[in-house]
Backbone as CSV, one residue per row, in Angstrom:
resi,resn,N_x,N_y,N_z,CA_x,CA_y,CA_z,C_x,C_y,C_z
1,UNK,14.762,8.238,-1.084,14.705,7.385,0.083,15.867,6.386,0.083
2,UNK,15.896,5.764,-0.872,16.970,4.661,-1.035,17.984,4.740,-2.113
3,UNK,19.440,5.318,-1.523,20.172,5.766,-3.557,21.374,4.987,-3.708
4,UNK,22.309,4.729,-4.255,22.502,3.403,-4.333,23.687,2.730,-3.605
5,UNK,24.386,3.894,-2.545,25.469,3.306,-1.275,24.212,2.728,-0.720
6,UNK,22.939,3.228,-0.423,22.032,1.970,1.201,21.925,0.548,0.280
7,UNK,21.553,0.813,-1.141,21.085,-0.047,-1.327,22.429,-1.249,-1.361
8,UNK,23.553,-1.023,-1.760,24.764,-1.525,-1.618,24.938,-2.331,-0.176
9,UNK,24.730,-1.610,0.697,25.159,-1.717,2.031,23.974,-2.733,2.574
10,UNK,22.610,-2.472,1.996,21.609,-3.421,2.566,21.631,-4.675,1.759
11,UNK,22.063,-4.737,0.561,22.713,-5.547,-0.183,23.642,-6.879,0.196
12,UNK,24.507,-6.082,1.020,25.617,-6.653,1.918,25.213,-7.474,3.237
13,UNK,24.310,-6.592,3.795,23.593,-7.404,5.024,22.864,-7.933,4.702
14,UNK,22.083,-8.498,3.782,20.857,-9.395,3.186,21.749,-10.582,3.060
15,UNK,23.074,-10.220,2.023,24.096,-11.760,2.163,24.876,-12.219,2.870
16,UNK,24.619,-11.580,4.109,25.521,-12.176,5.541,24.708,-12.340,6.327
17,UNK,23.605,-12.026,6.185,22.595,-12.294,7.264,22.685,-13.900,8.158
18,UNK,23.040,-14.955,7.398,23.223,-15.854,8.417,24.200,-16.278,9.168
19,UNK,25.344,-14.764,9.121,26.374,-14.817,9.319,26.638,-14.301,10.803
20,UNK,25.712,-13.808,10.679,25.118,-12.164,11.818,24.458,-13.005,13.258
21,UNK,25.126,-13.077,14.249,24.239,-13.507,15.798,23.662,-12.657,16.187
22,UNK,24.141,-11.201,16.179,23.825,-10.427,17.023,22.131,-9.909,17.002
23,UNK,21.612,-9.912,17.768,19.498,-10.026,17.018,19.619,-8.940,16.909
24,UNK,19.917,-7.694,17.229,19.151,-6.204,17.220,19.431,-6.076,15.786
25,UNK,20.795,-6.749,14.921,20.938,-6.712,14.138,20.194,-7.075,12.708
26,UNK,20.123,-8.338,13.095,18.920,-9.108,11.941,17.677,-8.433,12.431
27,UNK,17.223,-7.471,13.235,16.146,-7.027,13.269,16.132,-5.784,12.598
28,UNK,17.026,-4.981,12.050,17.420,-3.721,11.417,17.258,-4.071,10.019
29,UNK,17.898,-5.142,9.585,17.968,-5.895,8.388,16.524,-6.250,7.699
30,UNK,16.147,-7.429,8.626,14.709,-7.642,8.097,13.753,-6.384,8.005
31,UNK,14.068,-5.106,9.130,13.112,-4.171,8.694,13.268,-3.496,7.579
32,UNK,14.926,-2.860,6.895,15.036,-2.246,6.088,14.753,-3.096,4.415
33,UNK,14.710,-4.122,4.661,14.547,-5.164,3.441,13.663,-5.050,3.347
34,UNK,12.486,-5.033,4.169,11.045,-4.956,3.439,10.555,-3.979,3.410
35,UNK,11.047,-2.717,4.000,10.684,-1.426,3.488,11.880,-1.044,1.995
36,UNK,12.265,-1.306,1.213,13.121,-1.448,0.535,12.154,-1.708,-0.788
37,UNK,11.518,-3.516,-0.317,10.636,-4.096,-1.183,9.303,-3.308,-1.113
38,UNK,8.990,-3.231,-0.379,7.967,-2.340,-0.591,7.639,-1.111,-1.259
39,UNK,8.974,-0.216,-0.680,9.213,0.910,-1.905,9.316,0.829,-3.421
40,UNK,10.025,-0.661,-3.554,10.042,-1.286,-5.176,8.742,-1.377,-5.872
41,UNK,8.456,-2.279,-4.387,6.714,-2.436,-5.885,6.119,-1.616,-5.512
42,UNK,6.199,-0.588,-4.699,5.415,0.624,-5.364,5.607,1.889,-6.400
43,UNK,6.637,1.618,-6.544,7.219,2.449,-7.433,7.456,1.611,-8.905
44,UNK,7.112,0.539,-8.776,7.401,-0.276,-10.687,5.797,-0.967,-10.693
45,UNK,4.778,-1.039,-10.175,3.839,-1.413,-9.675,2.490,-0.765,-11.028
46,UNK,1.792,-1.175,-11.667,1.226,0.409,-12.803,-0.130,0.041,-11.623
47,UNK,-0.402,1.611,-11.923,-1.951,1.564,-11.234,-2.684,1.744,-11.931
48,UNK,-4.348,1.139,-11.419,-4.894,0.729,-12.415,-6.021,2.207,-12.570
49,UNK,-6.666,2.412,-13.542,-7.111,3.462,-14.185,-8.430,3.857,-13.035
50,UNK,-8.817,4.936,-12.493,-9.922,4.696,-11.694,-11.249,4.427,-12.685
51,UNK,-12.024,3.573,-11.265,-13.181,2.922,-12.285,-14.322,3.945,-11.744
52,UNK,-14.797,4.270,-11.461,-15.957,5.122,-10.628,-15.053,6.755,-10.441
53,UNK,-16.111,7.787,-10.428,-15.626,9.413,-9.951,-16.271,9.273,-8.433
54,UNK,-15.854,10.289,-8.150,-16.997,10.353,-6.790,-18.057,10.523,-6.511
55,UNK,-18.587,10.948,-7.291,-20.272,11.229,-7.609,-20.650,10.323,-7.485
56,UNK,-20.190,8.948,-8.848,-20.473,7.659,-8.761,-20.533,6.701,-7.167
57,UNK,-19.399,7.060,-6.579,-18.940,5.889,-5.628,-20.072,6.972,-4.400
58,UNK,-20.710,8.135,-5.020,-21.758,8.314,-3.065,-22.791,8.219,-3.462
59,UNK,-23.074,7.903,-4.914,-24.243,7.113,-5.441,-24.719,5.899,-5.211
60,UNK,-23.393,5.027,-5.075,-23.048,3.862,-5.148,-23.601,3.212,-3.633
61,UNK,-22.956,4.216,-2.548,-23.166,4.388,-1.118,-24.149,4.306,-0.637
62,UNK,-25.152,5.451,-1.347,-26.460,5.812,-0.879,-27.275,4.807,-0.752
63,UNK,-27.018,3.587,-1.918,-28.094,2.766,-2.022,-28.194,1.798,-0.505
64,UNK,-26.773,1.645,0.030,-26.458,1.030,0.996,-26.773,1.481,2.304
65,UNK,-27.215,2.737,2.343,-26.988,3.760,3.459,-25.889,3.464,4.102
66,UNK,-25.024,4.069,3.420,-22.958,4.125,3.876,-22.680,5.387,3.618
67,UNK,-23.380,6.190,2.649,-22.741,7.810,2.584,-21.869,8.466,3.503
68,UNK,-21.941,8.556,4.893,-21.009,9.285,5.552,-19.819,8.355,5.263
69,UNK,-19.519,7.002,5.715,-18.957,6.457,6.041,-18.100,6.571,4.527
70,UNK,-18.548,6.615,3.268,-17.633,6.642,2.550,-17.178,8.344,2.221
71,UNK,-17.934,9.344,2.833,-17.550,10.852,2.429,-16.236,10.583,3.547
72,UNK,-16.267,10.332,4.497,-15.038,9.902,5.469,-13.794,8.733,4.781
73,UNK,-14.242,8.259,4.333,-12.612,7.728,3.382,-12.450,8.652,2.223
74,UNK,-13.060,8.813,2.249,-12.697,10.048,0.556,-11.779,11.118,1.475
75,UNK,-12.326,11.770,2.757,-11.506,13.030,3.222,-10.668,12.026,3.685
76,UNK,-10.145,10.693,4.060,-9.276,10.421,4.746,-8.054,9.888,3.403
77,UNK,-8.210,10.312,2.212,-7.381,10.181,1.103,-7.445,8.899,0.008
78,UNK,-8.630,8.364,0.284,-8.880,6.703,-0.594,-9.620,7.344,-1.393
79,UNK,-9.086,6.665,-2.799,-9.814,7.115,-4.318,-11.030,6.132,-3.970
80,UNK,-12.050,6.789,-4.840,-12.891,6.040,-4.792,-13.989,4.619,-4.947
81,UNK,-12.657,4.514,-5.765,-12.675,2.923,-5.847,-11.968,1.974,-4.574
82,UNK,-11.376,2.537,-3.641,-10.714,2.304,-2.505,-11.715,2.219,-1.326
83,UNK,-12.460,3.552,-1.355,-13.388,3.777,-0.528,-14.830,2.894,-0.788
84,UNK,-14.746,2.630,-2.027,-15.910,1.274,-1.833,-15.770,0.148,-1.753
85,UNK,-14.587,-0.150,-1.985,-13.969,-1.688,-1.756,-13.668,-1.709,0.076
86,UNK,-13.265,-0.686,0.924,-13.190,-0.435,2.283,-14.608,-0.944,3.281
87,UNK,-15.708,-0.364,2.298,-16.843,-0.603,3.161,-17.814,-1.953,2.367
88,UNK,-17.000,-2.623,1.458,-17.160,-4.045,0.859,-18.262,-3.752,-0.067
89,UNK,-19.008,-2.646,-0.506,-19.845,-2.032,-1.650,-19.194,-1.858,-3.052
90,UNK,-18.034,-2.540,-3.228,-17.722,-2.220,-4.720,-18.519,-2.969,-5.326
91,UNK,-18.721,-2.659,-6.440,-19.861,-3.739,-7.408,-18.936,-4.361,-8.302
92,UNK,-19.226,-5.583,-7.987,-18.049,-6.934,-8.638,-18.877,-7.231,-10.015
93,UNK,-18.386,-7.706,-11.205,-18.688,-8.038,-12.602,-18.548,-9.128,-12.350
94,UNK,-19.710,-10.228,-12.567,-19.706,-11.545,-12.716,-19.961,-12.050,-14.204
């Protein structure tokens, strides 16, 4: 996505940016900078180990009567610790 002429070049417009009038411009800028950062911390970012399988998290559901609602984030690609934190059923350790 990013190899290291953009990053050079976005580099360049990040330190002229208040140099820059033209808006369409600083609007290209600010977008590619934070898709930039974003790509960073997701890529140096560690993820954390899953806590629940799925069995667990429509177990977890059932008690709530949420089952569909979480078999529907599971097919819509959220691990399952995602999919219970979505419908606010994760079980917090106090």
């Amino acid at each position: 996505m990013f190899n290291k002429n953009t990053i050079k070049i976005l580099f360049l417009f990040v330190f002229s940016y208040d140099y820059i009038t033209f808006a369409p411009m600083k609007q290209i800028i600010r977008f590619f900078t934070t898709r930039f950062w974003r790509f960073y911390y997701r890529c140096t970012t560690r993820h954390t180990p899953q806590r629940f399988t799925r069995a667990e998290a429509l177990a977890i559901a059932d008690k709530y009567h949420l089952h569909q609602e979480v078999i529907d984030a599971l097919r819509q690609g959220y691990t399952p610790d995602e999919a219970l934190q979505e419908w606010d059923i994760f079980p917090y350790e106090e």
